[in-house]
C-alpha positions in Angstrom: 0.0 0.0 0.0 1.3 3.5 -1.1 1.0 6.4 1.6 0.8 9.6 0.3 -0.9 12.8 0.9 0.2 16.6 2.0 1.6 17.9 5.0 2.4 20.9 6.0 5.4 22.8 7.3 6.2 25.8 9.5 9.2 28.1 7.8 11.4 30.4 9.4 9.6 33.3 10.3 9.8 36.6 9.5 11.6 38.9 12.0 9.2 42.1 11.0 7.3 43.2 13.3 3.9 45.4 12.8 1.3 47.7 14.9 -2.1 45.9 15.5 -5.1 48.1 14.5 -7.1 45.8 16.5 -5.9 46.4 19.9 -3.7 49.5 19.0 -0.3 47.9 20.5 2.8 49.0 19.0 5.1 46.3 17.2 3.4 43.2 18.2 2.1 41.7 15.2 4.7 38.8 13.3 3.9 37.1 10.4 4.3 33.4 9.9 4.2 31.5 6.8 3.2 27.8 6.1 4.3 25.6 3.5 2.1 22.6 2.4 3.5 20.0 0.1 2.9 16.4 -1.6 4.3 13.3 0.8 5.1 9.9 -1.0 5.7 7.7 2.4 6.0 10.9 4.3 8.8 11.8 2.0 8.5 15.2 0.8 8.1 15.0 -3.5 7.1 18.9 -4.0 5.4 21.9 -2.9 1.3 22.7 -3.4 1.9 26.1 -1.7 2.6 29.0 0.4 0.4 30.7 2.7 0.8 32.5 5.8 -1.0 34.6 9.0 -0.5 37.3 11.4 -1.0 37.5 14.8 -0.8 39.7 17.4 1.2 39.1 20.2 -1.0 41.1 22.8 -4.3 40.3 21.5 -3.4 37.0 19.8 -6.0 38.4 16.8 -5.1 35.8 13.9 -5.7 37.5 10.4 -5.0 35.7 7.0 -3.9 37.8 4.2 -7.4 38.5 2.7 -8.4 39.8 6.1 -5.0 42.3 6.7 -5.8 46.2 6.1 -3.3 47.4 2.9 -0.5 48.8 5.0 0.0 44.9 6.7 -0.6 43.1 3.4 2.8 44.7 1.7 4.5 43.8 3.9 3.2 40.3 4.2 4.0 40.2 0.2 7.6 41.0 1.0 8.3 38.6 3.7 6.6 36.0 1.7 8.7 36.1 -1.0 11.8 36.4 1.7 10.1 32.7 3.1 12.4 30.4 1.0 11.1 26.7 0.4 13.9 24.4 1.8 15.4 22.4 -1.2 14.6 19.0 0.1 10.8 19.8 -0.3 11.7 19.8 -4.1 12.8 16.2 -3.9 10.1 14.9 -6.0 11.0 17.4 -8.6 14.8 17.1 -8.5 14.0 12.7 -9.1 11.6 13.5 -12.1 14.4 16.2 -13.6 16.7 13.6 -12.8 14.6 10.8 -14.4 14.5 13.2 -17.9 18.3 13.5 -17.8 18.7 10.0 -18.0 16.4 9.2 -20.8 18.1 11.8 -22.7 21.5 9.9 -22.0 19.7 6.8 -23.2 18.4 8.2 -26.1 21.3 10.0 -27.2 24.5 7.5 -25.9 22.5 4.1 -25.4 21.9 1.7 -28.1 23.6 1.4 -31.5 24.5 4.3 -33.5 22.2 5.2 -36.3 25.2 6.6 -38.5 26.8 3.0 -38.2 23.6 1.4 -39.8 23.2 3.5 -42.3 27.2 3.4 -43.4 28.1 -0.4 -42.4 31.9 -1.5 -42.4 33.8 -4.2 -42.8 34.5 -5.8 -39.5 31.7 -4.0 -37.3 30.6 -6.4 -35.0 26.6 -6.3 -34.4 25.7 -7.4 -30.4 22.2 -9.2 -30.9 19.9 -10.8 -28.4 19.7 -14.0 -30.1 16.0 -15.6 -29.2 14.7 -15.3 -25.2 18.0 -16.2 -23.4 21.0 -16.0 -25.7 23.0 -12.4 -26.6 25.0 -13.0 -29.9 27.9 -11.4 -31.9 27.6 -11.2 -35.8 30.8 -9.5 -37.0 30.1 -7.8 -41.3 32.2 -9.2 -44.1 30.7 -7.7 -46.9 28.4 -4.7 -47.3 26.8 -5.2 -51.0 25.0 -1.9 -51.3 21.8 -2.3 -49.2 22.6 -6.0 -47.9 25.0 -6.0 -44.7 26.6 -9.9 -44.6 27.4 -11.1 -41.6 29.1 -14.0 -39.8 27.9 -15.7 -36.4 30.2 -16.1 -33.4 30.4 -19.8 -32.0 30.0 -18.4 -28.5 26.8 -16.8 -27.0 26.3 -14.9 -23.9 23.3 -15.5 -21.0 23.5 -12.1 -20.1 23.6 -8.7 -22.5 26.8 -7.4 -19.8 28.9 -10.4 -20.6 29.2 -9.1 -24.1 31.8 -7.3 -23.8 33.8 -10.0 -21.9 32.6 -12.3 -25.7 34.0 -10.1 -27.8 37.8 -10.4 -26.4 37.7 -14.3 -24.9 36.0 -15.5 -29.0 37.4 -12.2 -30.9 38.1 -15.1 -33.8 35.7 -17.8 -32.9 33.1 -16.9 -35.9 31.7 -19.7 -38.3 31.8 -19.7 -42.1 28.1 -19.2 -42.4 26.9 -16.1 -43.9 23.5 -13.9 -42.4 22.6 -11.2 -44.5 20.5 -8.1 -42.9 19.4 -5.3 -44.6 19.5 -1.4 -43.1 16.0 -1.5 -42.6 15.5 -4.8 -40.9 18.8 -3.8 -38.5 17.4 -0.4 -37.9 13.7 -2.5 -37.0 15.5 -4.7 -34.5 17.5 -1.5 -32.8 13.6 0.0 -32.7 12.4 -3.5 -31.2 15.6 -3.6 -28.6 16.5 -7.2 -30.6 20.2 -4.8 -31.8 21.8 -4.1 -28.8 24.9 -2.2 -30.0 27.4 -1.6 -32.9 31.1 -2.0 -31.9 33.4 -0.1 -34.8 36.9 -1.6 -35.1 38.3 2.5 -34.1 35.7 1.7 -30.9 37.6 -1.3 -29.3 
């Protein structure tokens, strides 16, 4: 079961102090400000708003800011905007900037590089996830204008990270057995996650 929900928070108050028209004492009136924010788990994700009161001192008359006369509520304006929201009531917003960053790294680093499929080379070595359990190396022979040939490694890998441990232990352990792919159907397996990554002989 997820908890969430919104709290609220007292911030550091303000260290004006103002004359109370209810009760006429001088310099008795502070203002205090409240944050309310969204909880995941009681873990603060990000802030709804900030609102605040005055009170008097000597009275204790409570006012909110649509009930301050003019000369209170400018001030109120100004020491509101003084009340900063601590940074770790952004937390929510600093994972979900966080979260975009990373997709963007995906996006732009992750995955095999469009460029190589379109301009295939001799010796490029394609990393495949060969059926459900099996990650495979096809290294290119022959590009024939639109048809990319390709020879099979002997060795396959149970896991996608091993991979890179394949290509150095079976660098020369390919059969004689030709696959041909075209640039379409390679760039519908990087689409469908089936091409994993393009290793460049300049890369290794």
């Amino acid at each position: 079961m997820i908890i969430f929900g919104t709290r609220s928070k007292q911030l550091k108050g303000s260290d004006v102090r103002a004359n109370c028209n209810h009760c006429a004492s001088t310099q008795s009136v502070s203002l205090v400000f409240i944050l309310k924010y969204f909880h995941i788990f009681w873990i603060p994700m990000f802030p709804l708003s900030k609102t605040g009161v005055s009170q008097c001192n000597h009275c204790k008359q409570v006012l909110y800011n649509n009930e301050m006369p003019d000369s209170l509520k400018v001030v109120y304006q100004q020491e509101k905007a003084k009340a900063k929201t601590p940074w770790g009531y952004r937390f929510g917003l600093i994972l979900i900037a966080l979260f975009f960053v990373f997709v963007v790294i995906a996006i732009v680093f992750g995955g095999p590089s469009k460029a190589f499929i379109k301009t295939p080379q001799v010796n490029d070595v394609y990393q495949i996830k060969d059926g459900e359990r099996n990650y495979a190396l096809y290294k290119v022979v022959k590009v024939n204008g639109d048809s990319i040939i390709t020879v099979k490694n002997t060795e396959v890998a149970r896991k996608k990270n091993q991979l890179g441990k394949l290509m150095v232990d079976a660098e020369d352990n390919y059969t004689m057995a030709e696959n041909t792919f075209s640039k379409s159907e390679l760039q519908k397996m990087a689409g469908d996650g089936k091409l994993l990554d393009i290793v460049r002989t300049t890369d290794r």
